[in-house]
N, C-alpha and C positions, 0 to 999 in steps of 0.2 A: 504494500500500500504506500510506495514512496509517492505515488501520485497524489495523494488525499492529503499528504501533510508537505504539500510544491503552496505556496502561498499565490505563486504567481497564477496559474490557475484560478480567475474568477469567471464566474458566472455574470448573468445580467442581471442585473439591481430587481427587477420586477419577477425573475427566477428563485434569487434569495429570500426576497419577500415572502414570496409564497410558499414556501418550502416552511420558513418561518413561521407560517401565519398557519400554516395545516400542525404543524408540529406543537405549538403554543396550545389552538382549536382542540388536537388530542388530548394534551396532558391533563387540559381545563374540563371537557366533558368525562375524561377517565376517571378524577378526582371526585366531580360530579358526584358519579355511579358508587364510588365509594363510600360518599357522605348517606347516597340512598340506602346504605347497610345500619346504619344507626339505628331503626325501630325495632330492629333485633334482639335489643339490649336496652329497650326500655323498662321491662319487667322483668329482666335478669337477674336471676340468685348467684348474690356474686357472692360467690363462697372464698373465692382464694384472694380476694380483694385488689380487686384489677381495676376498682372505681373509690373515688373518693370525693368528694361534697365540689363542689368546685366554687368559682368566687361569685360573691351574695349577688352581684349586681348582673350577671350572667344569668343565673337562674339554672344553672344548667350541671352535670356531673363530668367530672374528669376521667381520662383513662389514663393509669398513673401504671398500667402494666410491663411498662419497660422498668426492669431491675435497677440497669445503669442511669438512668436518667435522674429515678427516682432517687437516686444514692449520691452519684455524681455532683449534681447543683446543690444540695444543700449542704456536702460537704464542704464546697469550694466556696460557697456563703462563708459558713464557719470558720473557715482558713483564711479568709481574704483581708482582714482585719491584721492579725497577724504576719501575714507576706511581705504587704505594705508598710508593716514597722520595719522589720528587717531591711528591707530594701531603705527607708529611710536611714535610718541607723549608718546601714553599712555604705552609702553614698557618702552620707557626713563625714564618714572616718577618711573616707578614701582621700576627700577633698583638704582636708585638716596637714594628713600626712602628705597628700600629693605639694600640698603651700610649702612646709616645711621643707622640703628637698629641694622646692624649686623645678618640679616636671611638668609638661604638658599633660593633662590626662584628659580624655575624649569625655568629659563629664555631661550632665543632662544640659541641653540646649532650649529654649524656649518653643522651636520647630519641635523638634522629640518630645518637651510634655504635651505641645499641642496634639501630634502624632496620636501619643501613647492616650490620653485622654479621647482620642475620636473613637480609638479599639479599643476601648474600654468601654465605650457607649457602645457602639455597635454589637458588642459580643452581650451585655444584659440586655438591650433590645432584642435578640434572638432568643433568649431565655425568656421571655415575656412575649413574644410571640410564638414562640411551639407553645407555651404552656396555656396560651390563649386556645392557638388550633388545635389543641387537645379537650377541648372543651366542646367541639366542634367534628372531631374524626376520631373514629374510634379504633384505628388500622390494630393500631399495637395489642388489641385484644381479637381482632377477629382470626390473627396468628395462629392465638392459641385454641382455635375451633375449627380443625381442618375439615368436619362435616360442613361447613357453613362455606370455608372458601368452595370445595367443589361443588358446590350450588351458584356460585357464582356465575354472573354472565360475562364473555371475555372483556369488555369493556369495563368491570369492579377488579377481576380478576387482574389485569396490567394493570389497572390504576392503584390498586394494592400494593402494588409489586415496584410501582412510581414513589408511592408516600410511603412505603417502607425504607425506602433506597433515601429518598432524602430526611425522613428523619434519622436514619443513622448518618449522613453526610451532617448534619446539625449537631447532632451533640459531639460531633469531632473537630467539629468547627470551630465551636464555644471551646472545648478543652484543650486543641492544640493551640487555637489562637489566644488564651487568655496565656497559657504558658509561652507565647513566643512572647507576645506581648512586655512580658515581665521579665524576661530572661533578655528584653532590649530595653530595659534600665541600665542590667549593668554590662551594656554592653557586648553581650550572649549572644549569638545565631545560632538561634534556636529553630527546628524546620517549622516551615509557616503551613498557616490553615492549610487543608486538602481542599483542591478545586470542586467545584460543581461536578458530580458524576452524571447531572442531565446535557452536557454540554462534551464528554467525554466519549469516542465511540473506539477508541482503538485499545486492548489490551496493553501495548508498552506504554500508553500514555497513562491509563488506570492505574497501573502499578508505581509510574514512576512522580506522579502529582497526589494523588489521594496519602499515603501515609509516605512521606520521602524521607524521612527518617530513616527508617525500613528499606526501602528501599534503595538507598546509599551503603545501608551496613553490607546488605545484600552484594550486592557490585563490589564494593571495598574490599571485603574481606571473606565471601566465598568465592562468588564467578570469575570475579579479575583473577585473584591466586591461581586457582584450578584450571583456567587456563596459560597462563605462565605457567604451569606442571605439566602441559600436554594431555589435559581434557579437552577434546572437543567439546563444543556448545551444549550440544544434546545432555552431554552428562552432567554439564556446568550447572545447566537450567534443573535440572531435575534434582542434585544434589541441594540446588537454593528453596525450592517449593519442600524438600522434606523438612530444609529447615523449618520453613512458612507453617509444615504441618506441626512439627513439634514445638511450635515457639506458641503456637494457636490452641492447643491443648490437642490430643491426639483422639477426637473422636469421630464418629464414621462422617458426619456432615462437614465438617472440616476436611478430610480425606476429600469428599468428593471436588468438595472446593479448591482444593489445592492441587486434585487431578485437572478436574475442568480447566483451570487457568493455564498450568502446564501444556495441556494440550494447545489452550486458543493461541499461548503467546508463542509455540514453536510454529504453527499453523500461522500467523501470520509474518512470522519470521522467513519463513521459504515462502512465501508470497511474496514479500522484497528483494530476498535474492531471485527470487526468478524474476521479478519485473526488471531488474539489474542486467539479464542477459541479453546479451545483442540481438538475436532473434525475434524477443517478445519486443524491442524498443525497436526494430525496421518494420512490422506489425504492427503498433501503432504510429509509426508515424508516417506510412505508405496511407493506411485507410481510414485514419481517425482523427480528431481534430484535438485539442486541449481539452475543452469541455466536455467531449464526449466522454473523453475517456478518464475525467473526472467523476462523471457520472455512472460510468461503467464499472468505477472503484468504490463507489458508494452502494452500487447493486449486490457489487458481490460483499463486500463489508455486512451487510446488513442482517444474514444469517447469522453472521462471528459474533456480532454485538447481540443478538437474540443469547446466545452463548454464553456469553459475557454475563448479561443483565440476568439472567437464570442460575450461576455459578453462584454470584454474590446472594440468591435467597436461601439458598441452602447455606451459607455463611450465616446471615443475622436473623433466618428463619426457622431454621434447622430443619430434617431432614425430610420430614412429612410435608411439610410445606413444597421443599423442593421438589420432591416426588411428583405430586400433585402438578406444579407448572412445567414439568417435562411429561406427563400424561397428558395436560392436556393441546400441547403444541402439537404432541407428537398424532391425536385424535382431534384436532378441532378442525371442522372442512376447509375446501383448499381456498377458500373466498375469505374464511374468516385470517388466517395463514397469511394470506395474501394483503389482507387490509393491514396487516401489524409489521410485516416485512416490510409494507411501501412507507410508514410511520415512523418506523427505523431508517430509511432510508432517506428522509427527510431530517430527523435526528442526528444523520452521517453529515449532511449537508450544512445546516448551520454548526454542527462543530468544526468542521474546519472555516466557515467566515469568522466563526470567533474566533481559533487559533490564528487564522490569518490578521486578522484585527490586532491582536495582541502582540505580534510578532512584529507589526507595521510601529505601535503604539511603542514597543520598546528598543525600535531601532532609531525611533524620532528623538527619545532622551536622553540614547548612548552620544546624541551630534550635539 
């Protein structure tokens, strides 16, 4: 897929658009269909306590069945107080001692508190708004009713599988970004928030923007060594995802997930070296134009990201879950197949005008 990540390769503005405008139109009525799951759970015995009172002015109850969520924010409440002393404190000393010496030290700037105060709003604004649209979508429990998801019709069914994907994109947002955030007090690069995974269609990009952290360690200090040893790739990649499995906890949904990825990221791996070969590049460019064969990359891409987007539910769905949306791709008729393929393939499309946007945007500030 070198073709899909060529920035130069545009489309026509009124092409974009619309690509845009169908892909945006999906998410919004997929969403939709999932909020129509809510009457489900209005007379619910909620035995394991998946709901909780929600706020007075709302009227309405919360689904508070994410583990992490619910653990997560209110620790980092409780800690936030104390961070911030520390960080004070240990600023103070630095500057005390840096005078005494006589050093230059890259201390906090009035741009930096401005910075540091906008992400610091933006990441509690996030927290107050999930905990709003939780008030409002009930995804994080309908997880836990796998008779209910396969009742579903495909359009609740991927929009499920949409709001699940970005509330977990959300609360890694809030957590990696409040930690880089504060870890650029003292001057730390720390890896920053994970991009949007709706704007994401290629596995090397999934892996290497979503938790980069990890994926640095990865590169550093498996793949790169092991090949400097005389591992070919294949075995490089395969020895990193066992890490992936065992750092993840070793259970079968994990396993699948970390086969699945293995597979899609070597499968589009030899999809770039073959577009590399001479043959495939006199082949296009004897019978195809640029855009076509933009588009051409977007066609075939658009099964791998079906792939992709189904790998990650058996990750923060676990395994029944997963099951379920590989029965039903694999059974749903070839119209319905078809409508979700051309949806992803729109999907394929504005992620790279945004990559390409970006790449534009950060070549203007390196001048």
């Amino acid at each position: 897929m070198t073709s899909i990540t060529n920035s130069s390769i545009k489309l026509p503005r009124y092409e974009s658009f619309i690509y845009f405008s169908l892909w945006i139109g999906a998410v919004l009525y997929s969403v939709y269909n999932v909020y129509l799951i809510n009457p489900y759970f209005n007379y619910y015995d909620d035995l394991y306590g998946d709901f909780a009172p929600g706020w007075s002015w709302i009227g309405r109850k919360r689904d508070i069945s994410d583990q992490e969520w619910r653990m997560w924010i209110p620790l980092l409440i409780k800690l936030a107080p104390w961070i911030f002393l520390h960080h004070f404190i240990s600023q103070t000393i630095k500057i005390l001692i840096n005078s005494m010496v006589n050093q230059v030290y890259d201390v906090l700037k009035l741009s930096n508190v401005r910075h540091l105060a906008f992400n610091l709003v933006r990441y509690i604004f996030w927290i107050f708004f999930t905990n709003f649209f939780l008030h409002f979508m009930y995804f994080n429990a309908v997880q836990y009713h796998p008779e209910l998801v396969r009742s579903l019709n495909p359009w609740a069914l991927y929009g499920l599988g949409y709001c699940l994907g970005q509330f977990f994109l959300i609360k890694y947002v809030v957590v990696y970004g409040l930690n880089h955030t504060l870890c650029a007090i003292d001057c730390v690069k720390a890896p920053p928030q994970p991009k949007c995974v709706a704007r994401i269609h290629l596995y090397s990009d999934m892996w290497k923007y979503f938790d980069q952290g990890l994926y640095k360690f990865l590169v550093r200090y498996i793949y790169v060594p092991l090949l400097k040893s005389n591992f070919n790739k294949l075995i490089a990649s395969f020895l990193c995802f066992t890490f992936v499995f065992i750092w993840h906890g070793m259970q079968t949904n994990i396993f699948i997930w970390a086969f699945m990825n293995f597979i899609g990221l070597n499968v589009e791996s030899s999809i770039k070296s073959a577009e590399r070969s001479k043959s495939y590049l006199n082949v296009h460019k004897r019978y195809m134009s640029k855009t076509n064969i933009r588009r051409l990359n977007c066609i075939l891409t658009s099964p791998l990201l079906a792939v992709s987007v189904i790998s990650n539910f058996y990750f923060f769905a676990g395994e029944e879950i997963g099951h379920i949306y590989i029965y039903e791709i694999l059974h749903d008729t070839w119209y319905t197949t078809f409508i979700l393929l051309f949806f992803l393939y729109c999907c394929c499309q504005v992620s790279i005008d945004i990559k390409s946007w970006e790449l534009k945007r950060y070549s203007n500030l390196k001048q």
